[in-house]
C-alpha positions as CSV (number, residue, x, y, z in Angstrom):
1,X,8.9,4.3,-23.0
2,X,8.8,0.8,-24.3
3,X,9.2,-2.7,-22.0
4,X,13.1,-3.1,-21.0
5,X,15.6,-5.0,-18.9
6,X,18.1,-4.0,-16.8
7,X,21.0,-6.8,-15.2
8,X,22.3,-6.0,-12.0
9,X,25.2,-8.3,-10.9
10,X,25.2,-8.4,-6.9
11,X,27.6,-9.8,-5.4
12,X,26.0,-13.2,-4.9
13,X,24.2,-13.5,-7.9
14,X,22.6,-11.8,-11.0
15,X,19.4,-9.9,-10.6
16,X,17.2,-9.9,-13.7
17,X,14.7,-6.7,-13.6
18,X,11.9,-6.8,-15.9
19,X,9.8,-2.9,-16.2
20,X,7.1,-1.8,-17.8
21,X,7.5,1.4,-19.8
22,X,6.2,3.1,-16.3
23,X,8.7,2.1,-14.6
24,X,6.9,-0.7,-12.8
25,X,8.8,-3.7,-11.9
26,X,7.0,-6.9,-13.7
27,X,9.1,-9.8,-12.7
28,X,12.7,-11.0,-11.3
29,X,14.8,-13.8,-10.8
30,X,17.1,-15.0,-8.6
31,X,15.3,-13.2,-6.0
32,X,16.8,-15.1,-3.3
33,X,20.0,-13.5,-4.5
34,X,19.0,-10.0,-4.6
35,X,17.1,-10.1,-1.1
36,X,19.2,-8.0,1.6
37,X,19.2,-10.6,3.7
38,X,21.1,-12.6,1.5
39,X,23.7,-10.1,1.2
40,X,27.1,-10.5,3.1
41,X,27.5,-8.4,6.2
42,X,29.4,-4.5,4.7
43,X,33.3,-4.8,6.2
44,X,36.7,-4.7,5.0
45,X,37.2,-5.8,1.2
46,X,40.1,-6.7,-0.4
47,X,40.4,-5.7,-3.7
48,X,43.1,-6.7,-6.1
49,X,45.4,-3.8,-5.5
50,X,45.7,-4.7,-1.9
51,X,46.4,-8.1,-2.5
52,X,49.6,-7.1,-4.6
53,X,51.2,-6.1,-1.7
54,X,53.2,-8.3,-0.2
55,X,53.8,-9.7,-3.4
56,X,55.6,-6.7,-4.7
57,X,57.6,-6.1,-0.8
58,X,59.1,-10.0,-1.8
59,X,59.9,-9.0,-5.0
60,X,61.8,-5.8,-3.8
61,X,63.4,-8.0,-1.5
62,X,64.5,-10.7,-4.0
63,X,65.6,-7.8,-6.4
64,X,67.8,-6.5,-3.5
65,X,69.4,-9.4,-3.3
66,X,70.2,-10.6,-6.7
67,X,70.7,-7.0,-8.0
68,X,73.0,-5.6,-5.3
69,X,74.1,-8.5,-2.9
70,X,76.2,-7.4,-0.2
71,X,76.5,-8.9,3.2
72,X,74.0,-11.6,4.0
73,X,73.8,-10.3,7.5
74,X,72.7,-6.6,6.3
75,X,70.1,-9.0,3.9
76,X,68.3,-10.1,6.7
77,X,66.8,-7.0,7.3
78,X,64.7,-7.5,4.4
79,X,63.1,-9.9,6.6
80,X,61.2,-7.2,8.5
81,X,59.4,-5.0,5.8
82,X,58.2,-8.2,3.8
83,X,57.0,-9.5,7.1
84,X,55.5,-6.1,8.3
85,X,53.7,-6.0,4.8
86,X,52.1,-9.7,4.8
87,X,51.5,-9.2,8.9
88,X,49.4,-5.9,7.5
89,X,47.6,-7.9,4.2
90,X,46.8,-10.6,6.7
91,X,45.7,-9.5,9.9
92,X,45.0,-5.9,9.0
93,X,47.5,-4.2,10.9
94,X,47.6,-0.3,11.9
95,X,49.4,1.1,8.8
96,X,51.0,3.5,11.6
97,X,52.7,0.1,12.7
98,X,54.4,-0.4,9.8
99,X,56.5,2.5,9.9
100,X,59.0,0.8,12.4
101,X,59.4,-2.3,10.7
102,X,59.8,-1.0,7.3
103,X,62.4,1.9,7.6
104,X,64.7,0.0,10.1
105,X,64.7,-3.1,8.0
106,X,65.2,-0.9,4.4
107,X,68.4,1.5,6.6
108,X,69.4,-1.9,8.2
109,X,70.0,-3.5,4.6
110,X,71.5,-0.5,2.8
111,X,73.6,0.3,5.8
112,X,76.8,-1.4,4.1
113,X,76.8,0.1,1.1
114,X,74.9,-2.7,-0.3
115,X,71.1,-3.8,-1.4
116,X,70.1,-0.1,-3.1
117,X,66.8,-1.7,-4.8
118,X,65.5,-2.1,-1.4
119,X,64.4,1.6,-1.3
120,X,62.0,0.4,-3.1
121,X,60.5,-1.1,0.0
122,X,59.4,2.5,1.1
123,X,58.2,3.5,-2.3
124,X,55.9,0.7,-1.4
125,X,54.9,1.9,1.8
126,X,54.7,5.3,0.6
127,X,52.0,4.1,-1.6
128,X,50.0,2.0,1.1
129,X,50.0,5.2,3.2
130,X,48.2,7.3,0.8
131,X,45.9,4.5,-0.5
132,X,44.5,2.9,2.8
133,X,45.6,4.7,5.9
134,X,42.0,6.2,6.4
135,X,43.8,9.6,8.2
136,X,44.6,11.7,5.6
137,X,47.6,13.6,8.0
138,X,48.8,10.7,9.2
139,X,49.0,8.9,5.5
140,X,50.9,12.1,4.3
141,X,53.0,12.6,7.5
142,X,54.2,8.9,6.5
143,X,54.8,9.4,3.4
144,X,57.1,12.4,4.4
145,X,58.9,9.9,7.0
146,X,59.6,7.7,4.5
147,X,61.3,10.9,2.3
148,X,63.3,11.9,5.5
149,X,64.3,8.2,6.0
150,X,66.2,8.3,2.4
151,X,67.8,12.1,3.0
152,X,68.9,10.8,5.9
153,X,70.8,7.4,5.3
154,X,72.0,9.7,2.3
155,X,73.4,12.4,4.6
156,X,74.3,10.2,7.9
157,X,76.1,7.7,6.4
158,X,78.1,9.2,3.2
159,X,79.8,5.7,2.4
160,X,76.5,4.0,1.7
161,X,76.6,5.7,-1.5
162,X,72.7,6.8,-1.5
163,X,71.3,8.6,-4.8
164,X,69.0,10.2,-2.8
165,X,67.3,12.5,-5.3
166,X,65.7,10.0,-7.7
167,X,64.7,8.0,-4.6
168,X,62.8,11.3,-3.2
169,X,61.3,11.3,-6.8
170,X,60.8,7.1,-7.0
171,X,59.3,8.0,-3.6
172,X,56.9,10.8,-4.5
173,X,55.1,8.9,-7.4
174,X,54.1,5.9,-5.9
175,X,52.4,8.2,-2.9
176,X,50.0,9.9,-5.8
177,X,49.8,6.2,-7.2
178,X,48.1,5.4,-4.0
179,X,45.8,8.4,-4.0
180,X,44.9,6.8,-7.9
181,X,44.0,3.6,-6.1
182,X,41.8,4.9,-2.9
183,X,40.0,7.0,-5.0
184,X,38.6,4.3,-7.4
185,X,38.9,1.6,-4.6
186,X,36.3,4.7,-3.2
187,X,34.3,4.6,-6.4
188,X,34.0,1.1,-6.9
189,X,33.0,1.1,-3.1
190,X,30.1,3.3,-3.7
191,X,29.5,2.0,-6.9
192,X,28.3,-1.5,-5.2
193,X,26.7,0.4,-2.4
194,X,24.4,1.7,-4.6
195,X,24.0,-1.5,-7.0
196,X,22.9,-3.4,-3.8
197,X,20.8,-0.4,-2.3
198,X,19.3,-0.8,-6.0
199,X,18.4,-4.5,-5.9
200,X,17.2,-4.1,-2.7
201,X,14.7,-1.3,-3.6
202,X,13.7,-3.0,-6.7
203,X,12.9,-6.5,-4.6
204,X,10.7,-4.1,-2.6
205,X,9.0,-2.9,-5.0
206,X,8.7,-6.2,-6.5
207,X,6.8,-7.0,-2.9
208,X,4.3,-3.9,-3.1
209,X,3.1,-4.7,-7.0
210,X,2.3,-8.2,-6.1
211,X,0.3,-7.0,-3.0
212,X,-1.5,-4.9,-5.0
213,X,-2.2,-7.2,-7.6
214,X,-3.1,-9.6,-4.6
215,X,-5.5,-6.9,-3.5
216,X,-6.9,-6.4,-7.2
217,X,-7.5,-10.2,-7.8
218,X,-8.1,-11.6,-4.7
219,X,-9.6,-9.2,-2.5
220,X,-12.2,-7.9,-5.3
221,X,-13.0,-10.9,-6.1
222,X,-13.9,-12.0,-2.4
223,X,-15.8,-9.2,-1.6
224,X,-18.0,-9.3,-5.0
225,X,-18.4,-13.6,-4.2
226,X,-19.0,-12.6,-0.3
227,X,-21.6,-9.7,-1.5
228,X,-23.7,-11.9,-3.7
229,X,-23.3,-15.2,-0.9
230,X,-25.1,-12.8,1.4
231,X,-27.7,-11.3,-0.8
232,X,-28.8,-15.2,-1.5
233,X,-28.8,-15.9,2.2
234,X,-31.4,-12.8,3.0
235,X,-33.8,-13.9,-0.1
236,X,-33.3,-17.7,0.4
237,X,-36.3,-18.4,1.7
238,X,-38.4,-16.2,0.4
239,X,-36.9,-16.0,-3.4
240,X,-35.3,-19.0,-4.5
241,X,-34.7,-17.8,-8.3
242,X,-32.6,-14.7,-6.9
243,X,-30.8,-16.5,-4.3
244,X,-30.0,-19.0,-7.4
245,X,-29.0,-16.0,-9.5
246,X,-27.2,-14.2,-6.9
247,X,-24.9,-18.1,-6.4
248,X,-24.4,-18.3,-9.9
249,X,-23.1,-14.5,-10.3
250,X,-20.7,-15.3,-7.2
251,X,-19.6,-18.9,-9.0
252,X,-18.5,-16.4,-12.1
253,X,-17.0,-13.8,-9.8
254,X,-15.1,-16.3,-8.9
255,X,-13.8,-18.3,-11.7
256,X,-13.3,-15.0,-13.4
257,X,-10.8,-13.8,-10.0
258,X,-8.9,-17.5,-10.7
259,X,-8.4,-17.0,-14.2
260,X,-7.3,-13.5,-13.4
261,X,-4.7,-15.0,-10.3
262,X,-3.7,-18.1,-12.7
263,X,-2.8,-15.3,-15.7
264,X,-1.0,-13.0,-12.8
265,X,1.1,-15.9,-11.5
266,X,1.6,-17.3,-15.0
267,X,3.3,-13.5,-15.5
268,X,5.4,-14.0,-12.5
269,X,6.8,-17.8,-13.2
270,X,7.7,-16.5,-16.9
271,X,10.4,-14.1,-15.0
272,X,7.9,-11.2,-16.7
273,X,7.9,-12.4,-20.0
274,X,4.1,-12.0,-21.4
275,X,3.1,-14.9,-23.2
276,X,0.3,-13.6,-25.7
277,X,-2.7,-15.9,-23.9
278,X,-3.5,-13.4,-21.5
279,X,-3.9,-10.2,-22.2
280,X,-3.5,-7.3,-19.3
281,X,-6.9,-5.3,-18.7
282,X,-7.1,-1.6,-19.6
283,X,-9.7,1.0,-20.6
284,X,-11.6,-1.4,-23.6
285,X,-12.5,-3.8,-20.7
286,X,-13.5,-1.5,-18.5
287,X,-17.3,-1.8,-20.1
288,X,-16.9,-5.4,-18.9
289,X,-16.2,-4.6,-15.3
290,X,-18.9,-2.1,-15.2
291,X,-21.6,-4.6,-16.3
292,X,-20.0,-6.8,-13.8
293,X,-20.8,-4.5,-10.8
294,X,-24.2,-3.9,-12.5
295,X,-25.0,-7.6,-12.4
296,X,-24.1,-7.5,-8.6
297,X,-26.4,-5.3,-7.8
298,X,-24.6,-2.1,-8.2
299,X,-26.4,1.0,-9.6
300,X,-23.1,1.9,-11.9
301,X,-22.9,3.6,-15.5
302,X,-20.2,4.0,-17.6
303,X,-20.0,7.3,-19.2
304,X,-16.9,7.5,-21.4
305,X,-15.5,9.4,-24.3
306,X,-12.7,7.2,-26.0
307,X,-13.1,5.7,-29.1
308,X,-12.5,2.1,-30.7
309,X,-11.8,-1.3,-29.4
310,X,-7.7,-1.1,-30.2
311,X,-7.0,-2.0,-26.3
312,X,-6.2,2.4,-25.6
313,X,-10.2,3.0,-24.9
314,X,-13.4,1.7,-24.2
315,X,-15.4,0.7,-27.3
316,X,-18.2,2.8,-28.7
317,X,-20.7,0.4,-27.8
318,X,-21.5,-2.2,-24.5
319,X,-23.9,-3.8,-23.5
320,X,-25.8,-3.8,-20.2
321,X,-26.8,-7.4,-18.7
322,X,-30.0,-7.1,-19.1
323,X,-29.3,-6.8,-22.8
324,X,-30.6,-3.4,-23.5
325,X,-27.8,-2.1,-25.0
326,X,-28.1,0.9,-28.0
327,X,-25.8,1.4,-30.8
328,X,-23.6,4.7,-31.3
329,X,-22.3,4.3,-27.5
330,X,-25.3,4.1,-25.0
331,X,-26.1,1.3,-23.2
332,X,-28.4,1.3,-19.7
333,X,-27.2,-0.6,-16.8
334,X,-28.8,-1.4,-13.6
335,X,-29.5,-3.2,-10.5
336,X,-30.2,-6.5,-12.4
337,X,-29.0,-8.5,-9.8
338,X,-31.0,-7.2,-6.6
339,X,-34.5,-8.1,-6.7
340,X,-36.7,-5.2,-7.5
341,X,-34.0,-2.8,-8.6
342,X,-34.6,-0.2,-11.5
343,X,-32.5,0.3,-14.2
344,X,-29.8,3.1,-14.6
345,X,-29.5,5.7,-16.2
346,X,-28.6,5.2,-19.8
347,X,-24.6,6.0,-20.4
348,X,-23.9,8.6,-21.8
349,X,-21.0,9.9,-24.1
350,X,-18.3,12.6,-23.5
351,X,-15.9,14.7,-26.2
352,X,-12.7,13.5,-27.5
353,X,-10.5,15.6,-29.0
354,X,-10.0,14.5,-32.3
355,X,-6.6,12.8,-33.5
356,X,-5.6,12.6,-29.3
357,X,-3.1,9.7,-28.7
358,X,-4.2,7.1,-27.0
359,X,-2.8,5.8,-23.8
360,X,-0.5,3.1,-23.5
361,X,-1.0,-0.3,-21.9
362,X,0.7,0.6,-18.7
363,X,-2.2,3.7,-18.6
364,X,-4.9,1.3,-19.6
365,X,-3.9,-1.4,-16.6
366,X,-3.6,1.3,-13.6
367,X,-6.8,3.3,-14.9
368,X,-8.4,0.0,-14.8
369,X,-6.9,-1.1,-11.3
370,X,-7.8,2.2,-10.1
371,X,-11.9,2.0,-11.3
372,X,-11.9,-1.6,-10.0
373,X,-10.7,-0.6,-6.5
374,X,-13.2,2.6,-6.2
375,X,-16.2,0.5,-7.6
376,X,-15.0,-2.3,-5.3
377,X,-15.3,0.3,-2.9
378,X,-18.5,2.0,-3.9
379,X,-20.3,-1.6,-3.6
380,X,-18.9,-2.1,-0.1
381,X,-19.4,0.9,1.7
382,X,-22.7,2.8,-0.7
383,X,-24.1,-0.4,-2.2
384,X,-27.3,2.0,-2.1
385,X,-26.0,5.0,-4.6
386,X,-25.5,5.8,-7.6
387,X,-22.3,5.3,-9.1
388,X,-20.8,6.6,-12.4
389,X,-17.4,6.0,-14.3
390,X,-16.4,8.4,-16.5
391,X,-12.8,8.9,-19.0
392,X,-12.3,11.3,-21.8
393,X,-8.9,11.3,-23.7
394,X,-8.0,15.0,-24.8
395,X,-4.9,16.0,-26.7
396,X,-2.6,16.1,-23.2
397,X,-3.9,13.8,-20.8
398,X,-6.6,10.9,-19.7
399,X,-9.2,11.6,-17.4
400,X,-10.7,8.5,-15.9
401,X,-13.4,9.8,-12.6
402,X,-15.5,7.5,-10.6
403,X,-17.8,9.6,-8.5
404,X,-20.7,8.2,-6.1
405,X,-23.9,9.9,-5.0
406,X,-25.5,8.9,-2.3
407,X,-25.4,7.6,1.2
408,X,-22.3,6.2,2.6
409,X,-21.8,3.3,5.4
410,X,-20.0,4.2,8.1
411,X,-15.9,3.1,8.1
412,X,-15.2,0.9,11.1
413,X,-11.6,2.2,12.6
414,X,-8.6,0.7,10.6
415,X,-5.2,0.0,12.1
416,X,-2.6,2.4,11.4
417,X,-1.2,0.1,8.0
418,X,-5.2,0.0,6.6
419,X,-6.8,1.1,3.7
420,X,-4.3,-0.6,1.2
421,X,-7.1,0.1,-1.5
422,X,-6.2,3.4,-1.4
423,X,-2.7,3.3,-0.7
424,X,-2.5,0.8,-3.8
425,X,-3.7,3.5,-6.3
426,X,-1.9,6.2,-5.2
427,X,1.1,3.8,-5.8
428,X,0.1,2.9,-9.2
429,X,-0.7,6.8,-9.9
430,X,3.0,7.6,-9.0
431,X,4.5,4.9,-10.9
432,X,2.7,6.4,-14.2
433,X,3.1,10.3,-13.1
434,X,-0.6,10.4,-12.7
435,X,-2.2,13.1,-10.5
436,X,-4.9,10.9,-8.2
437,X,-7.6,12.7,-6.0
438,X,-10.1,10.3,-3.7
439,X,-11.5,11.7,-1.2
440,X,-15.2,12.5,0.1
441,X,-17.6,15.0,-1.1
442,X,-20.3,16.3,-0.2
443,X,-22.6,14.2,-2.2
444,X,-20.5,11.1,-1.4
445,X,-17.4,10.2,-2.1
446,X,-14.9,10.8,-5.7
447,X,-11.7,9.0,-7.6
448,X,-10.5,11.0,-9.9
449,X,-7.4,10.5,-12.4
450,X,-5.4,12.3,-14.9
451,X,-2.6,11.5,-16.5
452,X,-0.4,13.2,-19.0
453,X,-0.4,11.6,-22.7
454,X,3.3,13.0,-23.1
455,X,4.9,11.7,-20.3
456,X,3.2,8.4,-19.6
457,X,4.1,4.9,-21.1
């Protein structure tokens, strides 16, 4: 799926939602707009139908009047409906409660003989009983009032002259007219229900992607600065050079996790909108952030089976810092960084199937998320074992597994909204359709991730 936009139009403002083809939420604007608090309060809305009302009851009065003039005391009666239908648009009175005012005032006109086109007056209310009285009985029981009202100033008073069928008919319509409007005053009700509801969800899932990018770029990069500050403070004294090389690697951790916020909030003031200068990680740097946790002291390997440099895998070759890196795709990395630490073993390579698609840039950036969280991991709670990153593309899926050997610190107790590491990659494996497993073993502890070529960006 490729990058899109979708425009949602609350009712304050315009929503712009930018996605990548996983369906993640990049960027937005207007947020302010879209937040539910800035949403007014859910109560009566007046649509346009509604506000048609009393214009139409003064038009059927005026009609009446010029149409079929009779005596100007009878023409007052039209005072009542027109007033009972602009008391009800304006103060929201019982529809019930219009009953009264509206039948006396239409039999009061018409009792002469005179003012016919004021039946029209209970066509009217015939069709506000069906479209807003909100119990169905009483809206039809109204409308059936309104049919017995006619019949009856037809039969009771012969000299008025009543063509009572056509009105029973003129009558009749306008009721199912006002079924037409509730049911798509209904629709368009629901319909903005769920556009808000939508705008809300997608301004909270704006929130969680920038926590976990806030995770990913500051909080890795803290703990990688923190872990090399204290290895210089234990060999200080004793070791100047590796307490100098351990505050250099921390001064590169760290301008490498500002460039990497700078790029991430450049991202979020262009309202999502890459700009070319900083390209989004995946698998071909994911030699780079192994050699990175190396460096720091971290007995890691990378042990992968993609081809090419193409941005969908790793490339065939890396390098280890100590520079001991082999052609054809091996390359040793070690503990370069702790004094007196042996090297690792050398990487090795895995099988790809051959002519397997390779993963799209939404894969690449939440495989790479999910490695730098569990080796973030691995060098904070088993800085002492052995670590090993391992993908293989086959003709289906991507495999990408980070498993660790060795002993494990104990977890202090977290409160009960802790471990957002791994709450962050589940949340990126569900965006993508990914199937994650973490979770200890009984060598020490494995990240594992798959995810479906066919249905993943």
């Amino acid at each position: 799926m490729s990058t899109g936009r979708w425009d949602a139009e609350p009712e304050r403002g315009r929503l712009d939602l930018w996605w990548d083809g996983g369906g993640t939420v990049v960027a937005m604007t207007s947020m302010e707009q879209a937040r539910p608090e800035a949403q007014p309060p859910p109560g009566r809305e007046v649509g346009p139908a509604r506000r048609l009302v009393p214009v139409l009851a003064v038009a059927f009065a005026l009609l009446a009047v010029i149409a079929d003039a009779g005596d100007w005391r009878n023409g007052l009666f039209l005072l009542l409906p027109v007033a009972a239908f602009a008391a009800w648009y304006r103060w929201d009175v019982s529809i019930p409660v219009l009953a009264a005012p509206v039948i006396v005032g239409t039999a009061g006109a018409l009792w002469g003989g005179d003012f016919e086109p004021a039946l029209f007056l209970l066509a009217l209310f015939a069709l506000v009983s069906v479209a807003w009285c909100e119990h169905r009985p009483t809206a039809w029981a109204l409308v059936a009032l309104s049919v017995v009202a006619v019949l009856a100033l037809a039969l009771g008073r012969p000299e008025a002259e009543v063509a009572w069928a056509p009105w029973v008919v003129g009558i009749s319509f306008p009721a199912v007219l006002g079924w037409v409007v509730r049911r798509q005053e209904q629709t368009t009700a629901q319909l903005t229900r769920a556009r808000r509801e939508l705008a809300e969800r997608a301004v909270q899932d704006e929130r969680r992607r920038i926590a976990r990018d806030l995770h990913d770029l500051v909080g890795h990069g803290l703990a990688a600065v923190l872990l090399q500050v204290t290895s210089a403070r234990h060999v200080l004294r004793r070791d100047v050079d590796s307490a100098d090389d351990a505050l250099a690697t921390a001064e590169r951790v760290g301008r490498a996790s500002m460039q990497d916020l700078r790029a991430t909030m450049d991202l979020l003031r262009a309202d999502g909108e890459p700009s070319g200068n900083a390209p989004l990680p995946g698998l071909a740097q994911l030699p780079v952030l192994v050699a990175g946790y190396a460096e720091r002291g971290l007995d890691v390997a990378l042990e992968d089976g993609t081809d090419g440099s193409d941005g969908t895998g790793a490339p065939g070759e890396t390098d280890a810092p100590d520079g001991t890196g082999a052609p054809g795709g091996t390359a040793a990395s070690g503990r370069t960084a702790a004094p007196g630490a042996t090297g690792a073993p050398a990487r090795t390579g895995a099988t790809t199937a051959t002519g397997a698609p390779g993963p799209g840039s939404a894969v690449g950036l939440t495989l790479y998320r999910i490695a730098q969280e569990a080796l973030a991991n691995a060098a904070t709670h088993a800085p002492d074992a052995r670590t090993r990153v391992r993908t293989a593309v086959g003709p289906d899926s991507v495999m990408m597994e980070v498993v660790t050997e060795g002993p494990l610190r104990p977890v202090p107790p977290r409160p009960v909204h802790g471990h957002y590491g791994l709450l962050g990659m589940r949340e990126r494996a569900e965006v993508i359709g990914a199937d994650l497993q973490a979770g200890p073993t009984p060598a020490g502890w494995t990240v594992r991730c798959e995810v479906p070529i066919g249905g993943a960006p």
